[in-house]
C-alpha positions in Angstrom: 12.8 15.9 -1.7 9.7 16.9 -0.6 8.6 14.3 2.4 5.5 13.9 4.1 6.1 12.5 7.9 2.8 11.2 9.6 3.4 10.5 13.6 2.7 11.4 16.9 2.6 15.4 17.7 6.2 16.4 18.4 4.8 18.3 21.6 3.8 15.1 23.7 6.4 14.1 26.1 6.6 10.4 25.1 9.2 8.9 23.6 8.3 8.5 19.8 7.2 12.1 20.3 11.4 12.6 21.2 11.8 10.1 18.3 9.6 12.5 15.6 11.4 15.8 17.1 14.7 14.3 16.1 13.9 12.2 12.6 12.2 15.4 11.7 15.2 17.6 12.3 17.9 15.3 10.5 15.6 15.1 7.4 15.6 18.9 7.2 19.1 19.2 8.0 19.5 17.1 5.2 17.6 20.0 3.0 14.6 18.2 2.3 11.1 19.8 2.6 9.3 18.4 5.3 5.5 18.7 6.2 3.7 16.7 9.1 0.9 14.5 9.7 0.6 14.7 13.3 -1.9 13.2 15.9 -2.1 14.5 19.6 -2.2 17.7 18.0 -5.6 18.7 19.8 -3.8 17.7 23.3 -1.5 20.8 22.4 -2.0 23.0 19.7 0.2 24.2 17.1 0.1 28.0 16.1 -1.5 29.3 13.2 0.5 31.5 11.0 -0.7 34.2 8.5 -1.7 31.6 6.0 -4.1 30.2 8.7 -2.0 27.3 8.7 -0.9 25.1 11.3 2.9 25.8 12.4 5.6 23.3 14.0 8.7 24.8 14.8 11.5 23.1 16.0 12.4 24.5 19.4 16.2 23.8 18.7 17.0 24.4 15.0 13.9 27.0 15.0 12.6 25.3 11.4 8.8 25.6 11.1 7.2 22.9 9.3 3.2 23.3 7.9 0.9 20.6 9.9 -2.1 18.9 9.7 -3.9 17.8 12.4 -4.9 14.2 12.0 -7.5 11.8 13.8 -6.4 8.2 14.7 -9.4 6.7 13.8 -8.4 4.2 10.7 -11.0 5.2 8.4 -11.0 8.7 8.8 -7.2 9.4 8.8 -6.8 7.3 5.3 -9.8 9.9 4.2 -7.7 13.0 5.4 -4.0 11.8 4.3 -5.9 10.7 0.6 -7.2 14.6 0.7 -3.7 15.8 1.5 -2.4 13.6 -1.3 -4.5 14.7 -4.0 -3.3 18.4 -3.1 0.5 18.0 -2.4 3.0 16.1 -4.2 5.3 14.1 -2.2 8.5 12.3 -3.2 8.1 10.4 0.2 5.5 9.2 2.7 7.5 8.3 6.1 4.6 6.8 8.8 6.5 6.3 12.4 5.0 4.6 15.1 3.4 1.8 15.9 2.7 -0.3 12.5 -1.1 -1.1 13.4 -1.7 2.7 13.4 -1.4 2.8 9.7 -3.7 0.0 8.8 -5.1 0.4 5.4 -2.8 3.0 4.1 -1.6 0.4 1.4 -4.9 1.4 -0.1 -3.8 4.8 -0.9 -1.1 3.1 -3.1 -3.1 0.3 -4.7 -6.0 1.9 -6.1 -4.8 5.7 -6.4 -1.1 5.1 -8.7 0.6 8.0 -7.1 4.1 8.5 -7.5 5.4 8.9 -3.8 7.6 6.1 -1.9 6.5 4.8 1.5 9.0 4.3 4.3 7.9 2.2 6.8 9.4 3.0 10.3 8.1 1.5 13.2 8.6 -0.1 16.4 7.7 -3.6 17.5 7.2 -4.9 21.0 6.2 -8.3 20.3 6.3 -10.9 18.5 4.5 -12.4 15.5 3.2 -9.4 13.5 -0.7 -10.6 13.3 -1.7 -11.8 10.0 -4.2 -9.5 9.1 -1.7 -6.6 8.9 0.9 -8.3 6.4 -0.7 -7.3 3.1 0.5 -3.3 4.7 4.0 -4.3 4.1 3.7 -5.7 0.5 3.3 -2.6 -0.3 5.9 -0.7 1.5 8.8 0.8 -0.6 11.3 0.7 2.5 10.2 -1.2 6.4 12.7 0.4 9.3 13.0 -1.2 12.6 14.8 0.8 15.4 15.5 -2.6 17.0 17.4 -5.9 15.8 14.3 -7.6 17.4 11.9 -5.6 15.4 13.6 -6.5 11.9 13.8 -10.0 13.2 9.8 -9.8 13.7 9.5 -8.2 10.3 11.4 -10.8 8.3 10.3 -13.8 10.0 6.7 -12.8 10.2 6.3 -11.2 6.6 9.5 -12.1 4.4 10.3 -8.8 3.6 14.0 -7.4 4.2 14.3 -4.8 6.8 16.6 -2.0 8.1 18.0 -1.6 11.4 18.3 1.8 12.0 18.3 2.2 15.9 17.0 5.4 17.5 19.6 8.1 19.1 20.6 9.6 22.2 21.6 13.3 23.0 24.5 13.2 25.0 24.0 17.2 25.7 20.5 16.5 27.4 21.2 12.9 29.6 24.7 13.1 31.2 26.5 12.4 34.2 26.6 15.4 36.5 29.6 16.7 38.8 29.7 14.8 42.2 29.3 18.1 44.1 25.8 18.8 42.5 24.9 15.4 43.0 25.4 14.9 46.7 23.5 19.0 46.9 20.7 17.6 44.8 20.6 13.6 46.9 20.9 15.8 50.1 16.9 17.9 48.9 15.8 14.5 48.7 17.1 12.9 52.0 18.6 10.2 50.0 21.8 10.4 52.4 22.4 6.4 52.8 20.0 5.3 50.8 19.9 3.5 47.7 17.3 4.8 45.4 15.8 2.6 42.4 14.1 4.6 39.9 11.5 4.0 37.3 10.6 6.1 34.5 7.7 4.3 32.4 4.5 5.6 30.5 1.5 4.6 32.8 -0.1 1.9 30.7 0.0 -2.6 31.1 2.7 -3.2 29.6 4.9 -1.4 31.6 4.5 -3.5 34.7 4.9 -1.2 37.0 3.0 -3.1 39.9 6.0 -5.4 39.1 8.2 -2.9 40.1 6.2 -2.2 43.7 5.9 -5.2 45.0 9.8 -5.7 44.3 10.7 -2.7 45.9 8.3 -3.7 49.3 10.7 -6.8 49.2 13.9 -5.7 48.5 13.6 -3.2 51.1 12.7 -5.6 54.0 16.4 -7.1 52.9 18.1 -4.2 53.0 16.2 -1.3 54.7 18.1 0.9 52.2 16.5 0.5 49.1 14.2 3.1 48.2 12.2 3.7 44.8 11.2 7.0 43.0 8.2 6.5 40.2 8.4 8.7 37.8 4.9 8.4 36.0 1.6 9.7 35.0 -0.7 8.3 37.9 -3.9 9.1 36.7 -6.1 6.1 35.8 -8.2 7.6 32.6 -8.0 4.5 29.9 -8.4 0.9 30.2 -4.7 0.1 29.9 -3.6 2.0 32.9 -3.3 0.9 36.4 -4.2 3.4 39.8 -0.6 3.9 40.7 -1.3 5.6 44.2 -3.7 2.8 45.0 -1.0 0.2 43.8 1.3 2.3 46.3 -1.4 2.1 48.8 -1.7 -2.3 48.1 1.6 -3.3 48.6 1.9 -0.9 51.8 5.2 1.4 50.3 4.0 4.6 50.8 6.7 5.2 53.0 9.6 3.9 50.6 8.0 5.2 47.2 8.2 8.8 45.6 6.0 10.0 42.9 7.1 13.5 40.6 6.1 16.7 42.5 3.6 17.7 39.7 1.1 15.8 37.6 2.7 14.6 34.6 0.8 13.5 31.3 0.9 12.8 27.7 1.5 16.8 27.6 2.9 17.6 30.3 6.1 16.4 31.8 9.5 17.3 32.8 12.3 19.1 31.8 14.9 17.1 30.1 17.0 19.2 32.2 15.1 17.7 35.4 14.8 14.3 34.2 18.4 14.5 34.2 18.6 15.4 37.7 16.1 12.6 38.5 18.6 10.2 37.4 21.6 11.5 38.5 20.1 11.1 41.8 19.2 7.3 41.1 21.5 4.7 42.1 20.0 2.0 39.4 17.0 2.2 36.8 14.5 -0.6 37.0 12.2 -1.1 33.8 10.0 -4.2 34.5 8.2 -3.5 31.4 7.1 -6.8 29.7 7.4 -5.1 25.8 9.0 -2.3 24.3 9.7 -1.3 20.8 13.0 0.4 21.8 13.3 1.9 25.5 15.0 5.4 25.8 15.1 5.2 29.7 17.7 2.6 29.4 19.9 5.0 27.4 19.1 7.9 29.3 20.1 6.0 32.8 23.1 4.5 31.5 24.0 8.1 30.0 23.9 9.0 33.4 26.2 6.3 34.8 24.0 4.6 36.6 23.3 0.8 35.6 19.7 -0.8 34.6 17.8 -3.6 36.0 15.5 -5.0 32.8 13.1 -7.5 31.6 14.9 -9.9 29.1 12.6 -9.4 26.5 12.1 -7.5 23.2 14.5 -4.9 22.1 15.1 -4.3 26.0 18.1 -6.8 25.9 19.7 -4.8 23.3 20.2 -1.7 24.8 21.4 -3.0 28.2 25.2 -2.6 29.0 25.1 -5.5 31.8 23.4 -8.5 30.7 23.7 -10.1 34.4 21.1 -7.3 35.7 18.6 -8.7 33.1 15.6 -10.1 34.7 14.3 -13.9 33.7 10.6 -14.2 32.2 8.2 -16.3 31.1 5.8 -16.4 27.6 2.6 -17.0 26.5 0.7 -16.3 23.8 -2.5 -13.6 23.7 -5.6 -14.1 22.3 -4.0 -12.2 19.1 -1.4 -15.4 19.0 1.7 -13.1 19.8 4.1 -13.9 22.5 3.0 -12.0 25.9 5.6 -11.8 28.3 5.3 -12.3 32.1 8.0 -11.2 34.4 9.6 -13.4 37.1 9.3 -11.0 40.5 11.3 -13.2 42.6 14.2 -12.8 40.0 13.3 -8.9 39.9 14.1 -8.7 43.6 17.3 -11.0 43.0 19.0 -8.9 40.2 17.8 -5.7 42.7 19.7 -6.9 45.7 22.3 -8.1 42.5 22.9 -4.2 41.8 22.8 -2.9 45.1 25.9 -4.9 45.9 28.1 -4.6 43.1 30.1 -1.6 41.8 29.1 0.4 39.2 31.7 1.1 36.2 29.8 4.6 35.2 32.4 5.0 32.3 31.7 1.5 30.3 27.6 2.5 30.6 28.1 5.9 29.2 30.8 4.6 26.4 28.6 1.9 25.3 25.3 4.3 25.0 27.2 6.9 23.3 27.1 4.0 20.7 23.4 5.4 19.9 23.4 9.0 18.2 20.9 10.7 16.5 23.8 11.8 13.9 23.7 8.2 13.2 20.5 7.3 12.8 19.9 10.4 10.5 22.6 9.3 8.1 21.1 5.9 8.0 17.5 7.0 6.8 19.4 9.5 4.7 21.4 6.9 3.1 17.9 4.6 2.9 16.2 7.2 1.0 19.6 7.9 -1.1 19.5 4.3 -1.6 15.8 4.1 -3.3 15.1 2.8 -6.7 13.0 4.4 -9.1 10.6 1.7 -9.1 7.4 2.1 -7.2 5.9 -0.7 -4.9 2.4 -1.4 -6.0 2.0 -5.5 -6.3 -1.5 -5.4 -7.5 -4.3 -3.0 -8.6 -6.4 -3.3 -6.1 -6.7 -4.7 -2.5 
């Protein structure tokens, strides 16, 4: 089939852009055509081949895949995909991401009667879906959730049935490494005797991570052993980020906290290979993030054989081997009536100290991530889009 997947640039280093990478692979592995809608694609160009079009290729499988740049403003992307839809025939339109991205793309089904399926598959990190979106998914041919929460938001919020098709891991990148290298690479970092939290979240609100700094500065003055490493994008350029180094600064753990050794971004980050290393070197992983929509650092950290202090919230609670680590919150609700979640500290600091006293079982957090494979997730959309009726999803002729 010939499949048209609009999402986030491959390139970035975030994690739907790891999610893209690896949806996009399986779906050619599985011999269909597949051409991509990206955005981001101005933060890191693709190459332009002979045809003077824009190239992805795959930096594993080596597949190159024809691009076109997109914009994420609403209006002018549902201009662009409708010109890319009037050229190109697709069998399938797959949008990933977040589901507000894609507002108004039902219109491109309702008043243009073009033949193609839309697959839905998104992420949700909260809960109801707002009301002025639910018309979007009357006219979905197939809705995905990567989380049991997600589907759970979709159905109770909508009505509509959705799949629970959970995002991978790759075993080959996040693992846990020989004890010999480990003590070589703790012994770089003078982490002899310590115990070293780490924290690997996207700079933006709802990651909390002043949470996560003011929990540190008191679990340390409990045990002068605790120690955290921040691995984030520091800069404060948008609204929803917070000045990391002057958070540092506020709580007074300059002394206790270490940032990356190079400025990380949106399109610039680590190795996997050094990520890897990162955790290795970590004695727990603390995400005090209020919402996610899946949360790969819980599976990469587990992977690794070390255990993860969470926010009970969201999908987070899925993912988590050891449901005793997971930290109590409290809700609210926005001015968007959807739950907002606020995280107890004081039961942060408790589930901290929790960890630092209790022995890890490395082999029961590696079995029970190894649970989540890309293999698997690619035969589920396959067997989704195996699955699809002939009949088209258009409930009315116009919008």
């Amino acid at each position: 089939m010939k499949i048209f997947v609009i999402c986030d640039s491959p390139h970035l280093f975030t994690g739907l852009a790891r999610v893209n990478r690896n949806i996009i692979r399986g779906l050619a592995s599985n011999n269909h055509e597949v051409i991509i809608g990206a955005w981001g694609w101005d933060q890191l160009a693709y190459p332009i081949n002979e045809d003077s079009q824009w190239i992805y290729e795959d930096p594993f499988t080596k597949n190159k895949h024809i691009v076109f740049p997109l914009t994420k403003i609403p209006t002018q992307l549902l201009i662009q995909v409708y010109e890319i839809l009037k050229v190109i025939e697709f069998d399938i339109v797959l949008t990933m991401g977040d589901y507000w991205s894609f507002a108004g793309f039902e219109l491109l089904k309702s008043r243009l009667d073009y033949s193609y399926k839309w697959i839905s598959y998104y992420t949700f990190e909260s809960s109801p879906i707002n009301e002025e979106y639910y018309q979007a998914f009357d006219y979905m041919d197939e809705i995905v959730s990567p989380s049991k929460f997600g589907k759970a938001v979709v159905e109770n919020s909508t009505g509509h049935s959705c799949h629970y098709v959970p995002y991978g891991i790759d075993s080959n990148l996040f693992y846990k490494i020989d004890e010999k290298t480990k003590q070589n690479e703790r012994k770089k970092r003078n982490l002899d005797e310590k115990f070293r939290f780490i924290n690997v979240s996207k700079n933006q609100n709802r990651k909390n991570i002043p949470a996560f700094l003011e929990a540190i500065k008191i679990v340390n003055e409990e045990d002068d052993r605790a120690i955290g490493y921040l691995h984030t994008n520091c800069e404060k350029k948008m609204p929803s980020q917070v000045h990391i180094k002057n958070m540092i600064k506020r709580f007074g753990v300059e002394d206790i906290i270490s940032l990356p050794d190079k400025k990380l971004s949106l399109d610039i980050g680590y190795s996997d290979k050094k990520l890897n290393i990162e955790y290795n070197c970590s004695d727990a992983l603390v995400l005090s993030s209020v919402a996610e929509g899946f949360g790969f650092p819980i599976l990469e950290a587990q992977m690794c054989g070390i255990p993860v202090v969470a926010t009970n919230c969201s999908s987070i609670t899925e993912l988590c081997f050891n449901k005793n680590f997971l930290v109590d919150s409290m809700k609210y609700y926005s001015s968007m009536e959807q739950e907002v979640v606020i995280i107890k500290v004081d039961d942060l600091v408790e589930k901290m100290l929790m960890v630092m006293q209790t022995t890890k079982n490395s082999d029961k957090l590696i079995n029970f991530s190894k649970g989540f494979s890309w293999k698997l997730t690619n035969n589920r959309i396959e067997n989704i889009i195996s699955g699809m009726n002939k009949n088209i999803v258009i409930p009315v002729e116009e919008v």
